[in-house]
DRENLUMBA-190306 format. One record per residue (C-alpha): x, y, z. Coordinates in steps of 0.001 Angstrom, whole numbers. Layout:
BEGIN
x, y, z
X, Y, Z
...
//
This chain:
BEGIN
x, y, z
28913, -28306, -18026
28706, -25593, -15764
32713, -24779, -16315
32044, -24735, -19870
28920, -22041, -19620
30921, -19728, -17297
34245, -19949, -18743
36094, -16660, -18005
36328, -14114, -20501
38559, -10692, -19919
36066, -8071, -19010
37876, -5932, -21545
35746, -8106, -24059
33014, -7842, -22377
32646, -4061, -22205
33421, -4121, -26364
30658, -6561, -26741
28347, -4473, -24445
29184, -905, -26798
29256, -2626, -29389
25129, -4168, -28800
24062, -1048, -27896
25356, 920, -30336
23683, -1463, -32788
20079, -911, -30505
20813, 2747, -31317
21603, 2522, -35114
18426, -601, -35228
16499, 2097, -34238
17450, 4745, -37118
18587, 2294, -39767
17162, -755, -39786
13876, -1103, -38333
12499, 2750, -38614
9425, 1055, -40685
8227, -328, -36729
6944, 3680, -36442
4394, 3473, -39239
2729, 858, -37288
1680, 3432, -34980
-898, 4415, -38572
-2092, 1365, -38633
-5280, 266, -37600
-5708, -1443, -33680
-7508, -4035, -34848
-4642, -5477, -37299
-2607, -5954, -34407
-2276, -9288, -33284
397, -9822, -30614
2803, -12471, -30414
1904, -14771, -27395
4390, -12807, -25044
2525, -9598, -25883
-734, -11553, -25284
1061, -13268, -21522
1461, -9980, -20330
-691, -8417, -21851
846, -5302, -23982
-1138, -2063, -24967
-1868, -1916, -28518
369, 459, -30339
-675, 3895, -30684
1158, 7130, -31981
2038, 8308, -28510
3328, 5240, -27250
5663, 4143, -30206
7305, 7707, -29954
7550, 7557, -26156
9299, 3551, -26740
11621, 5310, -29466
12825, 8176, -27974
13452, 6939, -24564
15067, 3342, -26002
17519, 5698, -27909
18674, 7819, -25846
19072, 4810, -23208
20491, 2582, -25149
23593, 5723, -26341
23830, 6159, -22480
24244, 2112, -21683
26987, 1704, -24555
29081, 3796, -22090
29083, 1128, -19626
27667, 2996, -16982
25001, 1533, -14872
25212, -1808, -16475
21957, -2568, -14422
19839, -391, -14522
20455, 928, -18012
20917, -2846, -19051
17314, -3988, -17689
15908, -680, -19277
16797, -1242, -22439
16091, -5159, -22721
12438, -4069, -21770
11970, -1606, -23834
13620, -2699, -26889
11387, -6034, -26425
8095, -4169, -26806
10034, -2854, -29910
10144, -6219, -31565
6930, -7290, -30616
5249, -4181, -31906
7304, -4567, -35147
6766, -8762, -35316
2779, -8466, -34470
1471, -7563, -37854
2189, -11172, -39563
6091, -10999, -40215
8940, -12703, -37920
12136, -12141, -38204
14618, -14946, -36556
17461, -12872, -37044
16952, -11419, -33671
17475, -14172, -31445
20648, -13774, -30381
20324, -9924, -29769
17759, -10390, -27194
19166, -12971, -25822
21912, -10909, -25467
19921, -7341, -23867
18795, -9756, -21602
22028, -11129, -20102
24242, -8394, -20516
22968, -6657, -17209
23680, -9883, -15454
27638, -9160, -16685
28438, -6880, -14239
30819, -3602, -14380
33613, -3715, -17117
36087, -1531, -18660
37821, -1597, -21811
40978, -3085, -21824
40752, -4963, -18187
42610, -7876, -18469
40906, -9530, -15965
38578, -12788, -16450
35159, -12632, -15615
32810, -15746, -15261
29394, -13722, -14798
30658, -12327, -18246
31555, -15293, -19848
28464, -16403, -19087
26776, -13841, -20885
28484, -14375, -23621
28257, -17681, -23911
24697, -17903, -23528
24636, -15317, -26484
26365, -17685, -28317
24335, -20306, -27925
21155, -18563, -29058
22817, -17422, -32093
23937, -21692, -32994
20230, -22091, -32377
19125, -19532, -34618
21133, -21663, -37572
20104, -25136, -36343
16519, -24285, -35612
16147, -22450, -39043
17462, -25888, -40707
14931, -27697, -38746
11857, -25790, -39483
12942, -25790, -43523
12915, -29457, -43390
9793, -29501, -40971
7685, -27320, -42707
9252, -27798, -46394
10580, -31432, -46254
12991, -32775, -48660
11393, -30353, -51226
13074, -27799, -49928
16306, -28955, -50525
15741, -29986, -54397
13082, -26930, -54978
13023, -23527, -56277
13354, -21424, -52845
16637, -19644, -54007
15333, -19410, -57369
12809, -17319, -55969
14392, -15063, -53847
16828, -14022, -56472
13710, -13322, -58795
12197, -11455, -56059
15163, -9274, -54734
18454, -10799, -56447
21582, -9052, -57924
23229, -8726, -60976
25727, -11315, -59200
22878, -13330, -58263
21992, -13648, -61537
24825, -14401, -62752
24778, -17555, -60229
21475, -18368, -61173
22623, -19146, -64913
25217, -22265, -63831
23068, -25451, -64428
21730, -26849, -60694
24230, -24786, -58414
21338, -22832, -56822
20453, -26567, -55494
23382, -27241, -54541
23833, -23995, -52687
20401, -24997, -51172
22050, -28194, -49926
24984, -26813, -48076
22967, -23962, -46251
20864, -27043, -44605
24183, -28802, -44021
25981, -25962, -42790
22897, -24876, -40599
22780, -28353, -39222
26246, -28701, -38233
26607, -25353, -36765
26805, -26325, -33230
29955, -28110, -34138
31857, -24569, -33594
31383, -25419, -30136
33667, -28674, -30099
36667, -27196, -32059
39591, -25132, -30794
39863, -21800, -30201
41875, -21079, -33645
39643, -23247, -35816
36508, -21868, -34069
37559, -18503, -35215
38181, -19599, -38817
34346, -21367, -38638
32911, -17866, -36968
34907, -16467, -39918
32751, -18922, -42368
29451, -17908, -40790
30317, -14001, -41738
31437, -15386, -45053
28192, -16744, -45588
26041, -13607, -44907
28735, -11830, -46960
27577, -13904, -49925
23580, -13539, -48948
23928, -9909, -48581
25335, -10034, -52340
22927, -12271, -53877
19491, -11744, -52416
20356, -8719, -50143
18912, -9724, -47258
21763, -8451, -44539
20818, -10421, -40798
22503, -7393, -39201
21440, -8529, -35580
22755, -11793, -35843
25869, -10755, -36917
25685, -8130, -33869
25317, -10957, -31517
28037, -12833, -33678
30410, -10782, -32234
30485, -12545, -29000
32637, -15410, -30586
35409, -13109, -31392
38057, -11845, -29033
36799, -8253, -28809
38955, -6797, -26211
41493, -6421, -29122
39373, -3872, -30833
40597, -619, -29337
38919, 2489, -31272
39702, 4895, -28942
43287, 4068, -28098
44004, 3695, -31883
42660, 7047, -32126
44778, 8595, -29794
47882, 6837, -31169
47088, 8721, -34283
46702, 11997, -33564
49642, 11165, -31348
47985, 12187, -27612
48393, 8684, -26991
48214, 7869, -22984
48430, 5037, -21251
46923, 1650, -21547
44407, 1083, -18486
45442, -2633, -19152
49278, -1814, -19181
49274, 538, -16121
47827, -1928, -14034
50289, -4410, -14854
53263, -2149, -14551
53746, -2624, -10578
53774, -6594, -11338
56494, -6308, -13749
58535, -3626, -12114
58362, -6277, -8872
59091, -9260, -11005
62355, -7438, -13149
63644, -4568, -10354
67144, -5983, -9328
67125, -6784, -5638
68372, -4113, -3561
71916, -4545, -1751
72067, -5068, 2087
75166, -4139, 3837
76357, -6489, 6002
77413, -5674, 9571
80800, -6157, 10735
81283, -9974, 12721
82355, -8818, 16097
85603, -10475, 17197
86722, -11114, 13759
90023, -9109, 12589
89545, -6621, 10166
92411, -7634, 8311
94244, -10356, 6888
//
């Protein structure tokens, strides 16, 4: 078990995931949850913590301290997507965009797509340094990410579990999608919602699917990728029909996929043709040369007492 939780990973893939999370923190901030500012507006008394902010215990939100959480979680989060100070920035942000959530998930609403991005914050510091496009394995990071990955299987499985504990069987032969697309559906949607009994159906195989999730982890590396492909597919089709996006999951998502591939810089540079060398290829140069230089020639002395010629 604990060969299977620390399985190396290159650290090249590491450092993408870690830009790529806190990238996301930074755009979270601007794109996706700018609403968590109002709360600041709202009165102290309909704040309500979630038991974490209640354990610690948490100020309640005021103008001054949202702005001060905002600021500083942006501008630390842009500096730890450099993969500088894993540590310290790591830690920094993990905190602060925590008291984020809770501020934003104390007011009646929680979100479960945000599972697997804490989880993530919160190991990524443990990770250690990387660089993009090091070759070399890391277990500390494959940890991480594997511990990512498991919080985002849970997310699926545990949402399947609370439908059928809190909804029962009717949620599988109800009206749930029915009334999500009347709420917030497409024109596609719509056009879904007209084919006799395929919105049960489709209400079916998201409890199956959800349920069977953690099967990813028992499959091969090439079919796991075509499953982790099948998860995306499956938000692709959510975002179309009732436009609800789970942008953090699929953030955290990421950590299934061999990211060390990705190169955005080096792709960039190959473009505008300044292309230098590969940090991953340099190192590996003096290996090669070693393993394909022809072996020098050694002269060989004379054998004393031997005639020189025939």
């Amino acid at each position: 078990m604990s060969r299977w939780l620390t399985e190396p990973v290159p650290r090249g893939r590491v450092a993408a995931f870690r830009t790529l999370i806190y990238l996301f923190v930074a755009a979270d901030l601007v794109i996706f949850t700018p609403w968590v500012r109002t709360r600041a507006s709202v009165p102290g008394e309909l704040y309500q913590p979630l038991l974490i902010g209640r354990m610690l215990p948490l100020p309640t939100p005021t103008p001054t301290l949202v702005a001060v959480i905002f600021w500083s979680l942006l501008l630390l989060a842009l500096l730890a997507a450099t993969g500088r100070a894993p540590r310290l920035l790591g830690w920094a942000v993990c905190a602060l965009y925590l008291e984020w959530m809770i501020i934003a998930m104390s007011y009646g609403k929680v979100d479960h797509d945000r599972i697997g991005l804490l989880v993530a914050l919160a190991v990524l510091p443990t990770a250690g340094r990387a660089r993009h496009g090091d070759a070399t394995r890391t277990e500390a990071g494959g940890w991480a990410l594997r511990v990512t990955q498991i919080a985002v299987i849970c997310t699926y499985f545990l949402a399947a579990w609370a439908k059928l504990r809190f909804g029962g069987l009717d949620w599988l032969t109800g009206s749930v999608l029915a009334r999500a697309i009347i709420r917030r559906g497409t024109d596609f949607a719509d056009l879904i919602a007209q084919v006799p009994y395929l919105l049960i159906v489709a209400q079916f195989g998201i409890v199956a699917f959800e349920l069977l999730s953690p099967v990813v982890f028992l499959l091969p590396a090439r079919w796991r990728l075509a499953m982790v492909g099948f998860f995306y597919s499956f938000h692709v089709v959510t975002i179309a029909t009732i436009t609800i996006s789970f942008a953090p999951h699929l953030a955290a998502m990421t950590s299934f996929l061999p990211l060390e591939k990705v190169r955005p810089l080096l792709w960039a540079r190959r473009l505008t043709g300044r292309q230098g060398p590969d940090p991953a290829e340099v190192d590996a140069e003096p290996v090669e040369a070693s393993l394909t230089a022809p072996a020098p020639l050694v002269d060989q002395a004379p054998v004393v007492g031997r005639p020189a010629g025939p």
